[in-house]
FILUM-201645 format. One line per 8 residues: number of its first residue (from 1); their letters; for each residue x, y, z of N, C-alpha, C. Coordinates in steps of 0.05 Angstrom, whole numbers. Atoms other than C-alpha are relative to their C-alpha. Layout:
NUM	A	X/Y/Z/X/Y/Z/X/Y/Z | ... $
This chain:
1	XXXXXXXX	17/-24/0/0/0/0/18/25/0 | -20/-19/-4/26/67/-11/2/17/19 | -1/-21/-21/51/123/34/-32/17/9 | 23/-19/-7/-5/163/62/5/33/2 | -11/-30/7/-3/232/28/-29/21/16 | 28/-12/-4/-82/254/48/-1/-4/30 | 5/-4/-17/-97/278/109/-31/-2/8 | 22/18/-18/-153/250/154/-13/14/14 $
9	XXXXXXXX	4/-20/-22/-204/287/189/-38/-5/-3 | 37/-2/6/-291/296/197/-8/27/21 | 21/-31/-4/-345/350/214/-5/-3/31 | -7/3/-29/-344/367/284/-26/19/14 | 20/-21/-16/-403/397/338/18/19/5 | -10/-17/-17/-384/459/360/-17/7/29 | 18/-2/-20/-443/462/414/28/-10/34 | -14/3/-21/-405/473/480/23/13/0 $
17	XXXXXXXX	-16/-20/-10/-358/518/458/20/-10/-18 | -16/16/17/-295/507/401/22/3/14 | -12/10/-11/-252/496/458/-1/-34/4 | 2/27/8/-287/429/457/3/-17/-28 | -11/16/28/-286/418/387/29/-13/-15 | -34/2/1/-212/426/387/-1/-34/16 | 3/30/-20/-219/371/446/-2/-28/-9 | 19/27/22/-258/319/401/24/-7/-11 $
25	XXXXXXXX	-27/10/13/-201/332/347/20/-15/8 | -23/15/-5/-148/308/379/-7/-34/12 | 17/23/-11/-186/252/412/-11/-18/-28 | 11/21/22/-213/224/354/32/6/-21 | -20/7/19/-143/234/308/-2/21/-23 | 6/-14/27/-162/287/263/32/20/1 | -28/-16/14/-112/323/223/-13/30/-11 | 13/-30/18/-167/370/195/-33/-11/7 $
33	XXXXXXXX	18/3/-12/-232/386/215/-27/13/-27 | 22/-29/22/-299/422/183/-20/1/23 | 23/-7/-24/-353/457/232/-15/19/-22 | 12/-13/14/-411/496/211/11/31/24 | -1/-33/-11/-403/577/235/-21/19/4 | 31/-5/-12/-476/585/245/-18/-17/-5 | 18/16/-5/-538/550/246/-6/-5/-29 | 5/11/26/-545/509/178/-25/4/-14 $
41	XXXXXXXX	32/4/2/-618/511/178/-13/26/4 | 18/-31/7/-633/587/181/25/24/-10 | -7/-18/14/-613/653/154/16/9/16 | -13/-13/-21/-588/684/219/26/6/-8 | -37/-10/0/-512/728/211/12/-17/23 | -18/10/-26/-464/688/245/13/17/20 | -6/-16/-16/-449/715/311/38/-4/7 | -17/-7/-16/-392/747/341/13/-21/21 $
49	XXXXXXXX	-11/18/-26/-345/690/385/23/6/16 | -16/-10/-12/-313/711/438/30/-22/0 | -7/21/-5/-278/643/438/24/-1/-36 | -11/-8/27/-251/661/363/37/-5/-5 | -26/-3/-2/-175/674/382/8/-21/2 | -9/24/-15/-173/613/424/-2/-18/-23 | -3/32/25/-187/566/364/18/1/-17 | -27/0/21/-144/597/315/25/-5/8 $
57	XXXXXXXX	-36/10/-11/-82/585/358/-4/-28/9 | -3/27/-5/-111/519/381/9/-16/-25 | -7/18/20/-118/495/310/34/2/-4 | -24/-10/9/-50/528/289/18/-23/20 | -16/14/-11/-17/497/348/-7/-36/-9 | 7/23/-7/-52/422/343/9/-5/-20 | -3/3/26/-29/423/265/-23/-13/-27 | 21/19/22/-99/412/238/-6/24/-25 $
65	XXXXXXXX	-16/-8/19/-90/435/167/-29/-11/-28 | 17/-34/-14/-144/455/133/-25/4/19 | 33/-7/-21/-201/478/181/-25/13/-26 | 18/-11/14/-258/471/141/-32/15/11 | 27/7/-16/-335/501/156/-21/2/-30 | 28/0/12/-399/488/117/-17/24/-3 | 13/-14/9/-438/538/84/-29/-4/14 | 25/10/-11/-513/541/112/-18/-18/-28 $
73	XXXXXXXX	19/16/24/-559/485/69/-19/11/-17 | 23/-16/14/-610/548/52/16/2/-21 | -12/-20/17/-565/577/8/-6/-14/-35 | -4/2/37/-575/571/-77/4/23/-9 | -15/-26/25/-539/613/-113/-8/3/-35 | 16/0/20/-570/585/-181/-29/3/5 | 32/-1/6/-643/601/-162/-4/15/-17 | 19/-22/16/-686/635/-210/-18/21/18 $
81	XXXXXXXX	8/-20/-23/-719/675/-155/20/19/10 | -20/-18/-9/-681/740/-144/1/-6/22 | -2/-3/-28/-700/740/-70/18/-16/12 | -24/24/-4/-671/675/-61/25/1/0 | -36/8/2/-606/680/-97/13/28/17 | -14/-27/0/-593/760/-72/6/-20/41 | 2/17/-27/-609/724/1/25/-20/9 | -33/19/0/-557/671/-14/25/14/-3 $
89	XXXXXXXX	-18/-12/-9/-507/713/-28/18/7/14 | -5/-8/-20/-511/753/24/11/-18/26 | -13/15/-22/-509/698/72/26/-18/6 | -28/2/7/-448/668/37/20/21/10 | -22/-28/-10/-418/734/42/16/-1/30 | 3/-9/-31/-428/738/117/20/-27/10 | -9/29/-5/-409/660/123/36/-2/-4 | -37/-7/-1/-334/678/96/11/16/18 $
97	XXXXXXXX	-13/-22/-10/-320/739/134/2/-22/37 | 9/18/-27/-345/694/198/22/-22/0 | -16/31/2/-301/629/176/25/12/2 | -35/-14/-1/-240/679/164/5/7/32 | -9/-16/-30/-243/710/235/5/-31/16 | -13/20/-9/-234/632/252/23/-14/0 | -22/18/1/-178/614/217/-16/-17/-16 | -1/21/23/-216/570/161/12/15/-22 $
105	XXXXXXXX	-15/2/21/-186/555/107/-13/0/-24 | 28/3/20/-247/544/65/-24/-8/16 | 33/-1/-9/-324/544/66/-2/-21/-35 | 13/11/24/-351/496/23/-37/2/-7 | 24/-16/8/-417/521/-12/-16/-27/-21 | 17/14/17/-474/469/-42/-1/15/-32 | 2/-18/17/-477/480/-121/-27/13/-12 | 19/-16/1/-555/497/-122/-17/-19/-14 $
113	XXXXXXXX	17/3/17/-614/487/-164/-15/16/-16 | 9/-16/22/-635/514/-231/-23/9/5 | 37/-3/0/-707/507/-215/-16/0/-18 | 9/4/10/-727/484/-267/6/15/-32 | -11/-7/41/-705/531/-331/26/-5/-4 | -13/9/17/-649/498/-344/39/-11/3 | -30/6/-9/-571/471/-331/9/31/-4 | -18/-25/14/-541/535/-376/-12/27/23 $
121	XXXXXXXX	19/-17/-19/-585/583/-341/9/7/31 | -4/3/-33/-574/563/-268/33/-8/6 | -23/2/-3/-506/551/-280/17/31/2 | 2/-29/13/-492/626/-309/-10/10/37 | 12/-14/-20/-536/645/-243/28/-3/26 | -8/6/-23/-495/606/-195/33/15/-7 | -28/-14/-3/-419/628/-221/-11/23/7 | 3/-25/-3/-449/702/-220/6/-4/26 $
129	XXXXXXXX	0/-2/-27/-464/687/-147/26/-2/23 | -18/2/-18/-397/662/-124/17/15/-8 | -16/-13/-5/-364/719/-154/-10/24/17 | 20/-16/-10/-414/758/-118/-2/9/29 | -11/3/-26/-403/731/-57/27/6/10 | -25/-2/-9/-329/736/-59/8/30/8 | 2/-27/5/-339/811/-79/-7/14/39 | 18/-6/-22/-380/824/-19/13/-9/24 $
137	XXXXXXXX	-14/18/-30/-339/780/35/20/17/9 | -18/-22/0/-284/826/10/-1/24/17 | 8/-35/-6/-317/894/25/-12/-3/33 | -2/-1/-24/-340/867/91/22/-3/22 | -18/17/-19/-281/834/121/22/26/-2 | -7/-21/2/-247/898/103/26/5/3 | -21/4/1/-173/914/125/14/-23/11 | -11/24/-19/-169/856/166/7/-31/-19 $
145	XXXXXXXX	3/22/26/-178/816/101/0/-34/6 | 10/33/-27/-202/747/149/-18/-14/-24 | 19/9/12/-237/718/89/6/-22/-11 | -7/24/13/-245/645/69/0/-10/-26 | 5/10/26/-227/607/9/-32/-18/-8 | 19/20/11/-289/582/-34/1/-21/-5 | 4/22/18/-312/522/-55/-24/-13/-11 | 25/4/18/-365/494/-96/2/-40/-1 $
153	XXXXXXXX	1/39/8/-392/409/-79/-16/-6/-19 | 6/8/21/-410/368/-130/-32/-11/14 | 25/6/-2/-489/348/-126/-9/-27/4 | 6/22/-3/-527/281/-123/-14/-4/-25 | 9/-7/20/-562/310/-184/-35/-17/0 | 25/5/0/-634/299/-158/-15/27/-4 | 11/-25/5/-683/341/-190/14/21/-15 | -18/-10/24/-655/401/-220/18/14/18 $
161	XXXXXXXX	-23/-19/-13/-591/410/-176/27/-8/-20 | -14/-11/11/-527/432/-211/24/-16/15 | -27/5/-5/-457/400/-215/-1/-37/12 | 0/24/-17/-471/334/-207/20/-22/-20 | -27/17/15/-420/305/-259/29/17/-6 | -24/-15/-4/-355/323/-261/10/18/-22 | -2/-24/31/-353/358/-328/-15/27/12 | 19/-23/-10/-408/411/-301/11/8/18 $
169	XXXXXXXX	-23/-7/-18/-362/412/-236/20/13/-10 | -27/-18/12/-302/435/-275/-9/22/-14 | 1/-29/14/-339/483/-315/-8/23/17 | 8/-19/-23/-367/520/-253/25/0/9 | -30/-10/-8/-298/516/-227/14/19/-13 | -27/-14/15/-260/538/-285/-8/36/2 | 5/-21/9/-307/597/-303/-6/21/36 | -8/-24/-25/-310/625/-232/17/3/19 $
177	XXXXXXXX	-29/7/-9/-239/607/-212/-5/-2/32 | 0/20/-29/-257/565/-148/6/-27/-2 | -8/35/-4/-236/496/-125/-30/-14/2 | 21/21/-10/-280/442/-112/-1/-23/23 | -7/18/-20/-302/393/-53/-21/-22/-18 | 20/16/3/-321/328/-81/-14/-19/18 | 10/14/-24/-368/288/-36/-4/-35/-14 | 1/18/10/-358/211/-47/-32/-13/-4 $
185	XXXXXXXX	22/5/0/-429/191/-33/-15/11/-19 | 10/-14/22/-460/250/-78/11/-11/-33 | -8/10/23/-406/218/-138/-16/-20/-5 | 6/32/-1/-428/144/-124/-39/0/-4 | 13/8/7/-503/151/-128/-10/22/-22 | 9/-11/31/-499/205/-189/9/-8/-23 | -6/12/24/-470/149/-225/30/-15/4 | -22/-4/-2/-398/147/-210/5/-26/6 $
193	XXXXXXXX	3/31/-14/-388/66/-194/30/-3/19 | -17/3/-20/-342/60/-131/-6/-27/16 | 6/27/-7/-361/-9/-122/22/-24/4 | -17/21/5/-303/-41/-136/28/19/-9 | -33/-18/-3/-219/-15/-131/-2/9/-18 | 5/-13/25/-227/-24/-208/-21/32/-12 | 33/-22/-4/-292/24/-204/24/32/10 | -13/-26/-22/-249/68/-154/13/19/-19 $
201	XXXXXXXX	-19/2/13/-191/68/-194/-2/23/-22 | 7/-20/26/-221/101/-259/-21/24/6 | 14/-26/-8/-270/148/-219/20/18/8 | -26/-19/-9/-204/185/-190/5/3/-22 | -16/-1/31/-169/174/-261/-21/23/-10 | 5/-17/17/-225/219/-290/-11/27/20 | -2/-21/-13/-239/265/-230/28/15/-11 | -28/-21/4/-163/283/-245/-2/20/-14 $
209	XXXXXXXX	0/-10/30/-177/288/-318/-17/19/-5 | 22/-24/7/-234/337/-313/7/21/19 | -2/-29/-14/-223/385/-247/27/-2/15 | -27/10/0/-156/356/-239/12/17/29 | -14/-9/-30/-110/404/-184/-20/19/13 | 10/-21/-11/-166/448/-170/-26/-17/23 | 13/13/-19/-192/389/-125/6/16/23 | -13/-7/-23/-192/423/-55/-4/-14/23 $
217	XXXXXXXX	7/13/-21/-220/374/-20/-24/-16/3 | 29/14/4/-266/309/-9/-16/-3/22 | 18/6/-17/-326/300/26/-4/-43/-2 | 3/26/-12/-313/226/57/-21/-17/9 | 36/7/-17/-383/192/57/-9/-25/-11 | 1/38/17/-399/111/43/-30/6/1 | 25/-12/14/-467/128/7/-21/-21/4 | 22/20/-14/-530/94/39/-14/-10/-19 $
225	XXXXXXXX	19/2/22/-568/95/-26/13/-22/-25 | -9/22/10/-560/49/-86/20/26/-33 | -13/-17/14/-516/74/-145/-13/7/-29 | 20/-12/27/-549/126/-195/-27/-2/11 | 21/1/-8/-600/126/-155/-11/33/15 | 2/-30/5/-591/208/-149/-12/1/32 | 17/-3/-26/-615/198/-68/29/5/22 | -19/-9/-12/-570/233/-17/-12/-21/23 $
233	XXXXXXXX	-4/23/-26/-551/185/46/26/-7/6 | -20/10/-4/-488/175/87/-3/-23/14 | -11/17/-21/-462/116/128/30/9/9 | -36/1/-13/-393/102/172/6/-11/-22 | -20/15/18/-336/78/125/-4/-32/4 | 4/36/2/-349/2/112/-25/-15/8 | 35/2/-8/-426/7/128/-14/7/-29 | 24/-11/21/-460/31/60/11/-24/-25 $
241	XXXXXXXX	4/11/18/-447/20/-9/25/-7/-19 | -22/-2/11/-379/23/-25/24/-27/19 | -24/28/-20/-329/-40/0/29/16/9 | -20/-8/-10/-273/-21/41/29/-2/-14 | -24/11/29/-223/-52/-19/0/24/-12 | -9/-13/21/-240/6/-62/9/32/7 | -6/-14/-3/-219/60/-21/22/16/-13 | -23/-7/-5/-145/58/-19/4/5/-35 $
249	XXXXXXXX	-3/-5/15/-159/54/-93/4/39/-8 | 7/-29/-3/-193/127/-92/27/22/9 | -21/-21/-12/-139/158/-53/25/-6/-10 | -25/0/32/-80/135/-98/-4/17/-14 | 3/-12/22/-113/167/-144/8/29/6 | 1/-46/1/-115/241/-110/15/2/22 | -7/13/-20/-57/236/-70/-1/39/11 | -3/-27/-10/-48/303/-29/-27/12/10 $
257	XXXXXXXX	19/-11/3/-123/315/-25/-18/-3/26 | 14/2/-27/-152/331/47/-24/-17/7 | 20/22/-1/-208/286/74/-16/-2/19 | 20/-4/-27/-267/306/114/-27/-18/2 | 21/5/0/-314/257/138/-26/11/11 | 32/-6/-11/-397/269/150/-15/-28/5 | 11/28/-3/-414/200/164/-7/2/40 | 20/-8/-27/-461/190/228/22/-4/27 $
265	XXXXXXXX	-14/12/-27/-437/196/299/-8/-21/11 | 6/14/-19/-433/149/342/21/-11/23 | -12/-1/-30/-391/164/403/18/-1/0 | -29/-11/-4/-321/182/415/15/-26/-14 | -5/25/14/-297/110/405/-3/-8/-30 | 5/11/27/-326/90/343/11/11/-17 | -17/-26/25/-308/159/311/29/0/-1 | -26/0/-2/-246/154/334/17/-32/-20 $
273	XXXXXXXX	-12/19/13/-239/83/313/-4/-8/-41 | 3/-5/24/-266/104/242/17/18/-10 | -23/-20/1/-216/162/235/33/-23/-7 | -24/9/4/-163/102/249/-2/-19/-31 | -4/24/26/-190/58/192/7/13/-24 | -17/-15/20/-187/113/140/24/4/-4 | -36/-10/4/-119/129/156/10/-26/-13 | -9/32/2/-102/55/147/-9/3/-28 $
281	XXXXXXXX	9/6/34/-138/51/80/11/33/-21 | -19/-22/11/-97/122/59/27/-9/2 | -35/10/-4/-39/83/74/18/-4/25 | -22/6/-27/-20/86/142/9/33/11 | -14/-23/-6/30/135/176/-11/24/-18 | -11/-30/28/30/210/142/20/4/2 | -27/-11/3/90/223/116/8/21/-17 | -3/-22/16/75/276/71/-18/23/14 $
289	XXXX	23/-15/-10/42/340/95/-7/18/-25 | 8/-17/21/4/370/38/-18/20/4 | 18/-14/-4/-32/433/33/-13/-1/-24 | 1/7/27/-78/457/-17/-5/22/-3 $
């Protein structure tokens, strides 16, 4: 097996304060983390943390590398509804300036839904939006310039959401010069067959070949659903739908490429002892430290 170039890590509570979250990290093995920076499920401006300083030197010190946080789930940037997309935006906006004053490294941003008129259309809508947002993150975050790198995940492609093959991924990348987070689960049941090392093997081979270095990072998720079956669903690593064989394929393939799981909790232990299997199926030891 080869060296282990990808760094290991999953999405973390902050409830209790990101003194604890730091806590978790180290406890469970993480190398890199992702938290949300406000409440996923509403509009609300992310507040002010007094607790702010303390994380950025925790992470800094602990060497977790990158600190990612999640965008809120309202957000579409391709809607056809002004209100909507000006709304999203904004709360993007707000969502960077917030993630920067933490010390992330990136915000990863869902890529939306057309709503019905059309890929070209809602694609066009959504780049506008993330230069829109960047614009805007800018003018808030001001001399202090605390603002996080974008990124744009790939879809499950149910209904009419955007980016759900990796060609449409790279063209929203290229044309609004952002990276991408791909989410293994969202690949695997929008077609992508990770069933088998062979499977693995040539899904990396053409991730390369289409959004190639401007990967910034995967969403680690063994997909509950069946494949092409366009239905969002995680499991733990070696619980869903993907065999634990075709991992190490996957990560050959993208070596350097950070690795945040969302797969369900279940209690310090387990997570922790899921954190150790990935590493194991990345190869073991890290002996490379890659950024991105």
């Amino acid at each position: 097996m080869p060296e282990r170039t990808n760094r290991i890590g999953r999405h973390l509570r902050t409830s209790g304060g990101l003194d604890r979250t730091l806590e978790a990290a180290t406890q469970l093995g993480c190398e890199t983390v992702q938290i949300f920076v406000s409440n996923p499920q509403g509009w609300a401006v992310p507040a002010a943390r007094a607790d702010a300083g303390a994380f950025v030197e925790g992470s800094r010190d602990l060497g977790i590398f990158p600190v990612v946080a999640h965008a809120k789930y309202l957000i579409n940037l391709a809607s056809p509804h002004t209100e909507l997309r000006e709304q999203s935006v904004e709360a993007l906006a707000r969502e960077l300036v917030a993630a920067g004053v933490l010390g992330v490294d990136l915000v990863v941003v869902h890529s939306g839904s057309h709503g019905g008129d059309g890929e070209e259309k809602g694609a066009n809508r959504l780049v506008d939006g993330l230069d829109r947002a960047r614009d805007l993150a800018a003018g808030y975050a001001g001399a202090s310039g605390h603002v996080a790198e974008l990124v744009v995940e790939n879809s499950v492609g149910a209904g009419t959401q955007l980016c759900s093959t990796f060609d449409s991924l790279a063209e929203v990348v290229r044309r609004a010069a952002v990276r991408a987070c791909v989410d293994t689960a969202h690949t695997f049941v929008a077609g992508y067959d990770l069933s088998s090392p062979e499977g693995a093997r040539l899904v990396a081979a053409e991730l390369r070949a289409t959004v190639g270095s401007e990967i910034a990072m995967l969403h680690l998720n063994d997909p509950r659903n069946d494949l092409g079956s366009h239905r969002d669903g995680h499991r733990k690593i070696g619980d869903g739908q993907v065999p634990v064989e075709s991992w190490p394929e996957l990560f050959a393939g993208l070596p350097g490429v950070p690795v945040v799981m969302e797969t369900p909790y279940d209690g310090p232990e387990a997570d922790a002892e899921e954190v150790r299997l990935v590493k194991e199926l990345a190869g073991g030891l890290l002996v490379v430290s890659s950024g991105v």
